[in-house]
Every structure is written in C-alpha cells, then in structure tokens.
C-alpha positions as CSV (number, residue, x, y, z in Angstrom):
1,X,-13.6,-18.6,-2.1
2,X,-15.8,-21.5,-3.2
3,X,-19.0,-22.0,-0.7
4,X,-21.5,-23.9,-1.0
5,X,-25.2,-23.1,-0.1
6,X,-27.0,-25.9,1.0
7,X,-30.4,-23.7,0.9
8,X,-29.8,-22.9,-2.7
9,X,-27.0,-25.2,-4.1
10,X,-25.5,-22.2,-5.2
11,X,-21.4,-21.6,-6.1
12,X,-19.9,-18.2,-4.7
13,X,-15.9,-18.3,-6.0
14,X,-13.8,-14.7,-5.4
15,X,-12.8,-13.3,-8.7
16,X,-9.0,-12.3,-7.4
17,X,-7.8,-11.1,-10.2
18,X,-9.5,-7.6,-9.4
19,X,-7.2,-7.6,-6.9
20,X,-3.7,-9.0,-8.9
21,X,-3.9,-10.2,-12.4
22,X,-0.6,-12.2,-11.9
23,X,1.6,-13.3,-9.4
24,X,4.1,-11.1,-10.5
25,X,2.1,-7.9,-9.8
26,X,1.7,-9.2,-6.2
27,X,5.8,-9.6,-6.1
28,X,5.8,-6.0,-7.2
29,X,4.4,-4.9,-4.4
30,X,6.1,-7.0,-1.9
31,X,9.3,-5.5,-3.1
32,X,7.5,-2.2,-3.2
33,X,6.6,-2.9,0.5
34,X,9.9,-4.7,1.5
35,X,11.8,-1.1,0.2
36,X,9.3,0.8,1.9
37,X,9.8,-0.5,5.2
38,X,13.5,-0.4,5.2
39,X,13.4,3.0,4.0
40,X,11.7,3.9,7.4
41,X,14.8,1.6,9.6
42,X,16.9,4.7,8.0
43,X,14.6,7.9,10.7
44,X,16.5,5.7,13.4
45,X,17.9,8.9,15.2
46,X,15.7,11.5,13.7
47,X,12.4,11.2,15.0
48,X,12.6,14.5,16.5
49,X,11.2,17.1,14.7
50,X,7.7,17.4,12.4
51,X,9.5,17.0,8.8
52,X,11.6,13.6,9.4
53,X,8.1,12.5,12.0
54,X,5.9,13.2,8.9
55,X,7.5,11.6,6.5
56,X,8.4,8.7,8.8
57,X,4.6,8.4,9.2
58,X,3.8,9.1,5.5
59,X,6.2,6.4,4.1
60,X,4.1,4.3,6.8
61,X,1.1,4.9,5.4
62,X,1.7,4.0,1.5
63,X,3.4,0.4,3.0
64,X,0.3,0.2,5.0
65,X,-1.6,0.5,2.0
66,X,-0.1,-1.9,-0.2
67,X,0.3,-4.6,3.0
68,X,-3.7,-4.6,3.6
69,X,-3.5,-5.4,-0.2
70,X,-0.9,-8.2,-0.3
71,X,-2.2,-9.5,3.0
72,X,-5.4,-9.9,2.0
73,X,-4.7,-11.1,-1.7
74,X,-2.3,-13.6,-0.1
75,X,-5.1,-14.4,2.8
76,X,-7.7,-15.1,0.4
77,X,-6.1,-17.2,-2.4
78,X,-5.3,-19.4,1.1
79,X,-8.9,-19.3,1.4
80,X,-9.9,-20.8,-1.6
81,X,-6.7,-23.7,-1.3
82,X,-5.4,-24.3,1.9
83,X,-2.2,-25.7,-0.3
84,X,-1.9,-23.8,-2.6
85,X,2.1,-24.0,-3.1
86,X,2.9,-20.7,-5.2
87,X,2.1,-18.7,-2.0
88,X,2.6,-20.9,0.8
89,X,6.8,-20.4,-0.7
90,X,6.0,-17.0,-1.2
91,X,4.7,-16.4,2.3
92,X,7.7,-18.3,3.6
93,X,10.4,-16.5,1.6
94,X,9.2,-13.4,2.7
95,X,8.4,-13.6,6.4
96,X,12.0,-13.6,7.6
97,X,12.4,-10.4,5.8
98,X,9.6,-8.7,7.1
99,X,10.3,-10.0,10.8
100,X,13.8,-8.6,10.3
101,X,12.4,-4.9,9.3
102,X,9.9,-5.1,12.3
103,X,12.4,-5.9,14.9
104,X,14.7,-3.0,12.9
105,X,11.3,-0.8,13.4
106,X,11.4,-1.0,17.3
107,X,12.8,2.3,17.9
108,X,10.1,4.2,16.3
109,X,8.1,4.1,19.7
110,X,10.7,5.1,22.0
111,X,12.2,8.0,19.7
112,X,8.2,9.5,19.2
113,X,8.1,8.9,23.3
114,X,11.3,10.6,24.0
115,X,10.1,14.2,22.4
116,X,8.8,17.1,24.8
117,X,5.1,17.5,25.3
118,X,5.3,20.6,23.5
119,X,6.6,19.5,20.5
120,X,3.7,16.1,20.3
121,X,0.7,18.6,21.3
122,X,2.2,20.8,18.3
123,X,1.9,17.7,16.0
124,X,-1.5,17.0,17.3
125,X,-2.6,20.7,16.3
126,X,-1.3,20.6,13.1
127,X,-3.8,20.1,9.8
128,X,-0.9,18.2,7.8
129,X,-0.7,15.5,10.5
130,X,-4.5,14.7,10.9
131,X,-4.4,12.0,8.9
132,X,-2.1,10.2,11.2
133,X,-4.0,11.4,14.1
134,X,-5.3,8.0,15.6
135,X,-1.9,6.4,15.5
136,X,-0.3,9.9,17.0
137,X,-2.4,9.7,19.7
138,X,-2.6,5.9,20.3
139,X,1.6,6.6,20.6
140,X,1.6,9.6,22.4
141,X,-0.9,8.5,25.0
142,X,1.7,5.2,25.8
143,X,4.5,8.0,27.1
144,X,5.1,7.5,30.7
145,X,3.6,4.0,30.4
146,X,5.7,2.5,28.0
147,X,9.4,1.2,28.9
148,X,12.2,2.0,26.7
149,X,14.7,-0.3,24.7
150,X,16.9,0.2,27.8
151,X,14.6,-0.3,30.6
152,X,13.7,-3.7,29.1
C-alpha cells in the first residue's frame, strides 16, 4: 500500500509478491481452495463418528489456510488500487462459486449438533482433535440453542 507520511514525506508500498509472485499462483490456490471446500459438501451424512469429524475438520483447516492467504493477497492489492481490474473480475468470477459451496456447507452444524453428548465430550478429550478445539467447542456449546435446517 502506498502511504504517505506527511511528518516525514516518506513512501511505504507492500512488496506483495512475498505473498504471490504471479497471478497465476493466486489462481492455484483458489482452485486449490474451490476443490477443498467441495470436498467437504461430500461428509453430508457422515458427521457422526471421530474419523469422517476429523477429517471433515482437517480438510477445513488447510482451505482455511490458503483462504486467509488469498483473502488477504486479494484484500491488499485492492488496497493499493481500488480498480485494479485483474482482481476485481477475479473476485467476481469466483464469489458465486464460493457462495454456492457455503450454502452446500450448511449441514455441517446441524449434523455435529445432532451427535450424543458422549460422543462430542469424547472428541473434546481427545489429543488428535485439540487443534480444532475452539471451533469444537464454539459448535458444541450452540446445541440446544441452535435450530435445525427443519425447524427453520
């Protein structure tokens, strides 16, 4: 981002090519992203026991990763050009896709809701899942105060 000091007349621009070199490396990752996500539409049904919840959450996390990345790549090259074209299209090619995947997503909630205390307490307990602890409990503390798909 270009700023100007008016104390010391001094230039600050972002060098943004720590983050992507190219526009094609940030495509990359979308895609990566994009894949990632729908891979997680396929648990729909199967968020009932610690292997499919882990590796629903674990998938989660690496398309986390990468969207903090592109977000903010994408965020800051706005930054510096309020117009700048290449990602203004991008953005607006790829929105759609991701708001399709999110609304594909809502089960997620209700299907973690819907298991038995036992089985979320066991999850809690568990070293492998500690990672995803804070979003576990932010989910788990929503049952009974959440309503499901069908209640809606």
């Amino acid at each position: 981002m270009e700023e100007n000091n008016n104390k010391n007349n001094v230039k600050v621009e972002w060098d943004l090519s720590q983050i992507y070199s190219n526009i094609d490396d940030l495509k990359k990752d979308i895609e990566k992203e994009l894949s990632l996500t729908e891979k997680m539409t396929t648990f729909k049904g199967k968020l009932n026991n610690k292997k499919d919840i882990f590796e629903f959450f674990k998938i989660d996390e690496e398309a986390e990763l990468i969207a903090s990345k592109t977000t903010a790549y994408m965020s800051l090259r706005l930054k510096k050009n309020m117009k700048d074209l290449e990602i203004l299209k991008l953005d607006s090619e790829i929105s759609p896709k991701f708001k399709k995947l999110s609304k594909q997503l809502i089960f997620a909630q209700d299907e973690l809701l819907a298991n038995d205390k036992e089985l979320l307490d066991d999850i809690l307990k568990d070293p492998e899942f500690e990672r995803f602890n804070s979003n576990l409990r932010y989910q788990f503390a929503l049952k009974g105060h959440t309503l499901t798909q069908e209640q809606k």
